[in-house]
C-alpha positions as CSV (number, residue, x, y, z in Angstrom):
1,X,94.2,77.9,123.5
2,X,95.9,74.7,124.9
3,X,95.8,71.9,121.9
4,X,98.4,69.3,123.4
5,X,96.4,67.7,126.4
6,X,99.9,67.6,128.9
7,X,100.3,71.1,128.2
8,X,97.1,71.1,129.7
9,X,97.5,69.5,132.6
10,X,100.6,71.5,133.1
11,X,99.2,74.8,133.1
12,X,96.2,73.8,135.5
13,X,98.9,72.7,138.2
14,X,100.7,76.0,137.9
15,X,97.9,77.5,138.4
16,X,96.5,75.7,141.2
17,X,100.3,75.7,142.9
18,X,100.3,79.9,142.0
19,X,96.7,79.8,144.0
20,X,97.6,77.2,146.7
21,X,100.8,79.5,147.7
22,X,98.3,82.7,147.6
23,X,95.9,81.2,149.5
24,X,98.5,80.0,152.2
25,X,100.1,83.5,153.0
26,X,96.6,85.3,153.3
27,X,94.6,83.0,155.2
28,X,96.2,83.7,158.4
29,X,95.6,87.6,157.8
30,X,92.3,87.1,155.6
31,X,90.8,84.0,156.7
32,X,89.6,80.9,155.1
33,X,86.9,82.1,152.6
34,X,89.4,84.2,150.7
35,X,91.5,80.8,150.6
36,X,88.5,79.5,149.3
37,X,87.7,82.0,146.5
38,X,90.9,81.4,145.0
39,X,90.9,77.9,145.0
40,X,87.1,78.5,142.9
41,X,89.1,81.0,140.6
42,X,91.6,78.7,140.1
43,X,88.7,75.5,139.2
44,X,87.5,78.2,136.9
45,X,90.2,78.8,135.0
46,X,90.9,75.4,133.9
47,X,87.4,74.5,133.3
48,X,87.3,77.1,131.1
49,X,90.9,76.8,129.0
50,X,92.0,73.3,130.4
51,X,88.7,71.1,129.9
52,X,87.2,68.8,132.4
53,X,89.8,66.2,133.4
54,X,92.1,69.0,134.9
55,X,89.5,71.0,136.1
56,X,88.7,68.0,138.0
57,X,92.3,67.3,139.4
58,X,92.4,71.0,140.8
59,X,89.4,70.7,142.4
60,X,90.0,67.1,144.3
61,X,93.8,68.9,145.1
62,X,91.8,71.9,146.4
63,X,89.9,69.5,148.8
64,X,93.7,68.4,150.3
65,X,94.3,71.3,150.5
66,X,91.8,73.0,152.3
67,X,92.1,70.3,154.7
68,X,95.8,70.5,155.4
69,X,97.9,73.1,153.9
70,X,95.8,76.7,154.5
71,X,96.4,77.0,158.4
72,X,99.6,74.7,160.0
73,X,98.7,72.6,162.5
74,X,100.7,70.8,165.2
75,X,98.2,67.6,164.7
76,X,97.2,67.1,161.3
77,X,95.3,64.4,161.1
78,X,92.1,65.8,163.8
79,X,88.9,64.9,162.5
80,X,87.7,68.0,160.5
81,X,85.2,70.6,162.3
82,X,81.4,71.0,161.0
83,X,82.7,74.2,159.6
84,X,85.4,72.7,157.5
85,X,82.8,70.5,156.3
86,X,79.9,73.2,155.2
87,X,83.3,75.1,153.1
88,X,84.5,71.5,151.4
89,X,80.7,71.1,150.4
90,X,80.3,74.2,149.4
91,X,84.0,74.7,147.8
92,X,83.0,70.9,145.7
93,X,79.5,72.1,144.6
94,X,80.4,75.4,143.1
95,X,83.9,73.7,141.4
96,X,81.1,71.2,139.8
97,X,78.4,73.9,139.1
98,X,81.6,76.4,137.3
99,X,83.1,72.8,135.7
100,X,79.2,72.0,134.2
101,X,79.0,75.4,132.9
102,X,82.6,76.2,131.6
103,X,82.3,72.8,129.6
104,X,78.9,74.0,128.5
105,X,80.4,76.7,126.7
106,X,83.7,75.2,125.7
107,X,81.9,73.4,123.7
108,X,79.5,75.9,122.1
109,X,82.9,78.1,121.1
110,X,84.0,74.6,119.4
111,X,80.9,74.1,117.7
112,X,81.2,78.2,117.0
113,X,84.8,77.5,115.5
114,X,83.8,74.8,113.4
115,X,80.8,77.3,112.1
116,X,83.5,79.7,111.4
117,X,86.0,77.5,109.7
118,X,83.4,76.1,107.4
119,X,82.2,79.7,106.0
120,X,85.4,81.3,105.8
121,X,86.0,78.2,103.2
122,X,83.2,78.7,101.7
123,X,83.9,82.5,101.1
124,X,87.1,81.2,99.7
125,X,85.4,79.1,97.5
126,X,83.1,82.0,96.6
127,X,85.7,84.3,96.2
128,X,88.1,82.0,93.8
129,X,84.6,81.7,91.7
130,X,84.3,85.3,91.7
131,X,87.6,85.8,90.5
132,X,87.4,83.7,88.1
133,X,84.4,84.8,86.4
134,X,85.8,88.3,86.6
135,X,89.2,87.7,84.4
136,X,87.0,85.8,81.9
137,X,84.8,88.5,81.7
138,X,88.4,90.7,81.1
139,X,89.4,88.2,78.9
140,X,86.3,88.6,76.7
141,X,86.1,92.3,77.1
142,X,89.7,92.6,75.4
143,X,88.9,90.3,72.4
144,X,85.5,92.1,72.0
145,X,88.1,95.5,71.6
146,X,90.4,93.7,69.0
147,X,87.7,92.2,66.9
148,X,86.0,95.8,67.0
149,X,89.6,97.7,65.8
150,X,89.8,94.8,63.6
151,X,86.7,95.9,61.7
152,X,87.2,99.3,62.3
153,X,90.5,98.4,60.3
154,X,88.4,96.2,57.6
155,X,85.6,98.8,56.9
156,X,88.3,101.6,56.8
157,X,90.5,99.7,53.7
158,X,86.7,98.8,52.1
159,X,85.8,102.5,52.1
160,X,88.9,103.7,50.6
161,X,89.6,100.9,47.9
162,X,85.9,100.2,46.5
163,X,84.1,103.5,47.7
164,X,86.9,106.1,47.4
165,X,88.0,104.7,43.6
166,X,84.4,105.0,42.6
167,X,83.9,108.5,43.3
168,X,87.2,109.6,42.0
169,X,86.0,107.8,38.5
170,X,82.3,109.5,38.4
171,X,83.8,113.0,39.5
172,X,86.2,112.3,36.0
173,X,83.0,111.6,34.1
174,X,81.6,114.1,35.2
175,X,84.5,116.6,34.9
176,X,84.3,115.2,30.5
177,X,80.5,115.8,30.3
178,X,81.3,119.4,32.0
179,X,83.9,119.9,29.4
180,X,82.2,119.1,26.5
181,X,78.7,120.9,27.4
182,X,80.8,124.2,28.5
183,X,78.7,126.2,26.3
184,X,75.8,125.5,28.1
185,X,76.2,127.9,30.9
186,X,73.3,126.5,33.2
187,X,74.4,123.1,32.8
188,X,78.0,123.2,33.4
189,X,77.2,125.7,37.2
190,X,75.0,122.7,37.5
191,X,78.1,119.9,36.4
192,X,80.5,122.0,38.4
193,X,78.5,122.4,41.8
194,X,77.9,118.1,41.3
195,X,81.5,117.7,40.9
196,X,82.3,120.1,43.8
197,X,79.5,118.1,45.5
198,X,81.7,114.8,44.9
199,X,84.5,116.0,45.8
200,X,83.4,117.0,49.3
201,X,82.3,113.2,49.5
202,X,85.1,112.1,48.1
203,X,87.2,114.1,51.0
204,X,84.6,112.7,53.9
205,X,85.2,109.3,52.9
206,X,88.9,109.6,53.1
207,X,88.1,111.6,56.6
208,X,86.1,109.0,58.1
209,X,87.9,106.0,56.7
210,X,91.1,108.1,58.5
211,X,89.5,108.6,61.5
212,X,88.0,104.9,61.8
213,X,91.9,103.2,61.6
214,X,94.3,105.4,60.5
215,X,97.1,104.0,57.9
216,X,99.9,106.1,59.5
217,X,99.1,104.3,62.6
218,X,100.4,101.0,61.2
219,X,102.9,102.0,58.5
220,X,104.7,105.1,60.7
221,X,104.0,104.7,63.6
222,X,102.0,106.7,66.8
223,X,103.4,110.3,66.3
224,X,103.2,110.3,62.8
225,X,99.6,109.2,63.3
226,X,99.1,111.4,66.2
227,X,100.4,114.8,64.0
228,X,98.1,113.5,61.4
229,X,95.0,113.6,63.9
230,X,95.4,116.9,65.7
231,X,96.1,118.8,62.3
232,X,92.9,118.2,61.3
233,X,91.2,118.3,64.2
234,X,92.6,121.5,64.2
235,X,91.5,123.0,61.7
236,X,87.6,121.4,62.3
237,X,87.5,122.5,65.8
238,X,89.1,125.7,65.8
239,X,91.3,124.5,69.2
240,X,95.0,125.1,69.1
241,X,96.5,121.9,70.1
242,X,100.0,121.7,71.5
243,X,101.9,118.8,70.5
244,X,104.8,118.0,72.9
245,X,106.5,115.0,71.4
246,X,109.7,113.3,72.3
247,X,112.3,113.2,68.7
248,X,113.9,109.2,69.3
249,X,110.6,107.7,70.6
250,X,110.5,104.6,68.5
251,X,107.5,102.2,67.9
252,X,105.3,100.1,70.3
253,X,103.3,97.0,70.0
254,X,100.4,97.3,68.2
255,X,97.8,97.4,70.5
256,X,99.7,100.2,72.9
257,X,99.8,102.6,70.0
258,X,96.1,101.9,68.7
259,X,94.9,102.3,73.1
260,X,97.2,105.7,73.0
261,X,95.6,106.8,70.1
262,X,91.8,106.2,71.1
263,X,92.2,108.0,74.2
264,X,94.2,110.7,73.1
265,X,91.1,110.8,70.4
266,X,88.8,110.5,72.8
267,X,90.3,113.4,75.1
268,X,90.3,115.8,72.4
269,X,86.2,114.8,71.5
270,X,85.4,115.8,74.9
271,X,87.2,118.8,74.8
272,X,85.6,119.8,72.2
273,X,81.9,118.5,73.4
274,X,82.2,119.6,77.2
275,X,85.3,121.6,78.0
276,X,84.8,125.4,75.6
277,X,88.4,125.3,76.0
278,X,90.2,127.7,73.0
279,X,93.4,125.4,73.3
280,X,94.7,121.5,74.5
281,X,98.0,119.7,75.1
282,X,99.7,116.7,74.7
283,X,102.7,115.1,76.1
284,X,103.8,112.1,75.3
285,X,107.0,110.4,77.4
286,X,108.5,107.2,77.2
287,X,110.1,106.2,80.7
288,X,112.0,102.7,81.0
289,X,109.2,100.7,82.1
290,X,105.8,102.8,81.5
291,X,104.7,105.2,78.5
292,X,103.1,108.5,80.2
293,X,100.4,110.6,78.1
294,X,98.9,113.9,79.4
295,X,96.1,115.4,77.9
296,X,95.4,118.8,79.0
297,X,93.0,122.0,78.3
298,X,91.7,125.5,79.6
299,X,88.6,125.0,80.5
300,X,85.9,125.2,82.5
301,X,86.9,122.1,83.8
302,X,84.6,119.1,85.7
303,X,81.9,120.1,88.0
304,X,83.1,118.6,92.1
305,X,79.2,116.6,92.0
306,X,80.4,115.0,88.7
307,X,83.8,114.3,90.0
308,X,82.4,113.2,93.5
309,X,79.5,110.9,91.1
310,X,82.8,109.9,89.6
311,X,85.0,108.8,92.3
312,X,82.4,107.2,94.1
313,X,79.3,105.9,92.3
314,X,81.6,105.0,89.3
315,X,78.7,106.5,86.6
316,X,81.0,107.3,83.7
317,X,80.1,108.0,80.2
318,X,80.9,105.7,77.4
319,X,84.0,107.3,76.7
320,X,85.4,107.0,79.7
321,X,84.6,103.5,80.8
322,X,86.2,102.3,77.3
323,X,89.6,104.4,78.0
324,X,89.3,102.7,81.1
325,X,88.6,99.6,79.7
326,X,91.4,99.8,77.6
327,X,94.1,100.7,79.9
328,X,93.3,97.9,82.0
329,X,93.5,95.3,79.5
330,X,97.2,96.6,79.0
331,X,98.1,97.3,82.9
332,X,97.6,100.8,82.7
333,X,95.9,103.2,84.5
334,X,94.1,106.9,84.1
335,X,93.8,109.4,86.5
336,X,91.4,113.0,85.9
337,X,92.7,115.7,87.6
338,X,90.0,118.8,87.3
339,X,89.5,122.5,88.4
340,X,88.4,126.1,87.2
341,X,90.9,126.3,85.6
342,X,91.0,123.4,83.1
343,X,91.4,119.7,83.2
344,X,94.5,117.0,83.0
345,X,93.9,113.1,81.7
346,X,96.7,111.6,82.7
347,X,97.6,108.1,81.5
348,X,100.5,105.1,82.5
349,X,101.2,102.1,80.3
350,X,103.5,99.8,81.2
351,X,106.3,98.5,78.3
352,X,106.5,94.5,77.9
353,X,109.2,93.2,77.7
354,X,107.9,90.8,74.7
355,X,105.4,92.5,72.6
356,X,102.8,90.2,70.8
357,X,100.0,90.8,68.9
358,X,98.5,87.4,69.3
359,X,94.7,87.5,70.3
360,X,93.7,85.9,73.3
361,X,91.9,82.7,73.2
362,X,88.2,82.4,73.3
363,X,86.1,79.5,74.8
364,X,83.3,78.3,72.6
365,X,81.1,80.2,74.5
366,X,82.8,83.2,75.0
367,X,82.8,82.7,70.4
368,X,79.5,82.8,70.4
369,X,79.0,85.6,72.3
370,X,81.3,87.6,70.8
């Protein structure tokens, strides 16, 4: 408690002068041993805050006292009785016993202290590790996402340039043969089903090469991108979808509108998989600091053992822990709200106040495992 060594020996005098008055107005209606008692109370109480060195003052004090200040008496200076001698002796050998032991432990709580101060530094140490290793591991998780939408990107624009232009010339060729062997009824049923067959391909392609990166997404924007999707999600799922878009929303940085569009793709798959809802919703608001997307349905909703597996465990599917993932790269957050009744995704992104696209830097390390 007491660091400053006169502080010390200042609070072990007022303590001995707070006992020594005590002890003086109740001895003559006590008696002596209750004089006595306080005096030990006082000894420990500064062995045990003050140290040694005033513990010791208070008890050679005490000694002066008990001799000449508890009782006043007309002659002072009378050799003291065998009585006052058995309480000195005891009153000096209980002070040293409760000095010996309040030392004793004064210094084990030192030795405790120093124990203390040494592992809370080393959890600090630990911790600053931790935390370290967890915002590389964020760091890498975010390039991992860019490099896999840049490929997604890459294999999209490969499918439709090389793939897509070499279906479109074989369904020609095979549109001539069907022409010019049109009197051969069995082969051209044959040369038009092929054709039809190529067609259909030809259409897949251009669906999953969509569906991988959309073009819209770059050249108009999110809500052009996001009309795009949910028409033809539409019209494979048989789910009316509800689009509630703002008119003068403007465009984001590129990586906000590519994490909207995944979840809000995402959303919709689960829908569709898990929720046997006949219709969905989505609202899309731009605030001044955060972008708010809501993703809701009329469904059967989320069972309260997976919500409380959820919420606690954290044992999400795939699809959720890469929304989440996602989000957090950007500073957002998603929240599931779910009943009988149906199920809301809600989602915050905060605006930057400087976009960029530039990707974040890897270590050599985190290269090679990426």
């Amino acid at each position: 408690m007491l660091k400053t060594p006169l502080l010390r020996y200042a609070v072990a005098m007022g303590a001995f002068l707070v006992a020594s008055g005590v002890a003086s107005a109740v001895t003559s209606t006590a008696g002596r041993p209750v004089a006595y008692l306080l005096l030990v109370t006082t000894v420990a109480f500064c062995a045990w805050y003050c140290g040694p060195g005033p513990s010791t003052i208070v008890v050679v004090l005490g000694l002066v006292e008990t001799r000449f200040g508890f009782i006043p008496r007309i002659h002072h200076f009378n050799p003291p009785t065998r009585a006052d001698w058995v309480c000195m002796l005891a009153f000096v050998v209980t002070s040293a016993m409760v000095i010996i032991i309040g030392e004793s432990r004064r210094r084990e709580n030192v030795k405790l202290l120093k124990a203390q101060s040494e592992l809370e530094n080393k959890v600090q140490e630990r911790t600053a590790d931790l935390d370290s290793l967890n915002r590389n591991l964020r760091q890498l998780s975010a390039r991992l996402m860019q490099l896999q939408d840049d490929e997604r990107r890459r294999i999209a624009r490969e499918l439709h340039d090389s793939v897509g232009q070499m279906l479109a010339a074989l369904a020609m060729n095979l549109s001539a043969v069907r022409n010019d062997v049109e009197q051969l009824a069995k082969t051209a049923a044959t040369l038009a089903d092929s054709e039809s067959l190529v067609q259909d391909m030809s259409a897949e392609v251009r669906t999953i090469s969509h569906l991988l990166h959309p073009p819209l997404l770059d050249e108009a924007g999110l809500l052009s991108a996001l009309r795009w999707y949910v028409e033809g999600y539409s019209q494979r799922s048989r789910i009316a979808v509800e689009l509630d878009l703002p008119d003068n929303f403007g465009r984001l940085p590129s990586e906000m509108e590519t994490a909207i569009f995944r979840v809000v793709q995402e959303c919709l798959t689960n829908v569709h998989r898990h929720s046997g809802s006949p219709v969905a919703k989505i609202r899309l608001r731009r605030r001044e600091d955060h972008i708010l997307v809501q993703v809701e349905d009329k469904g059967r909703g989320i069972p309260p053992e997976k919500q409380l597996e959820l919420a606690t465990s954290g044992k999400v599917g795939v699809g959720v822990r890469g929304m989440r993932e996602r989000l957090r790269q950007l500073g957002g957050t998603l929240e599931m709200e779910s009943s009988s009744a149906g199920t809301v995704i809600s989602v915050q992104l905060p605006i930057p106040e400087r976009p960029t696209t530039e990707p974040l830097a890897l270590t050599d390390e985190s290269s090679a495992a990426a």
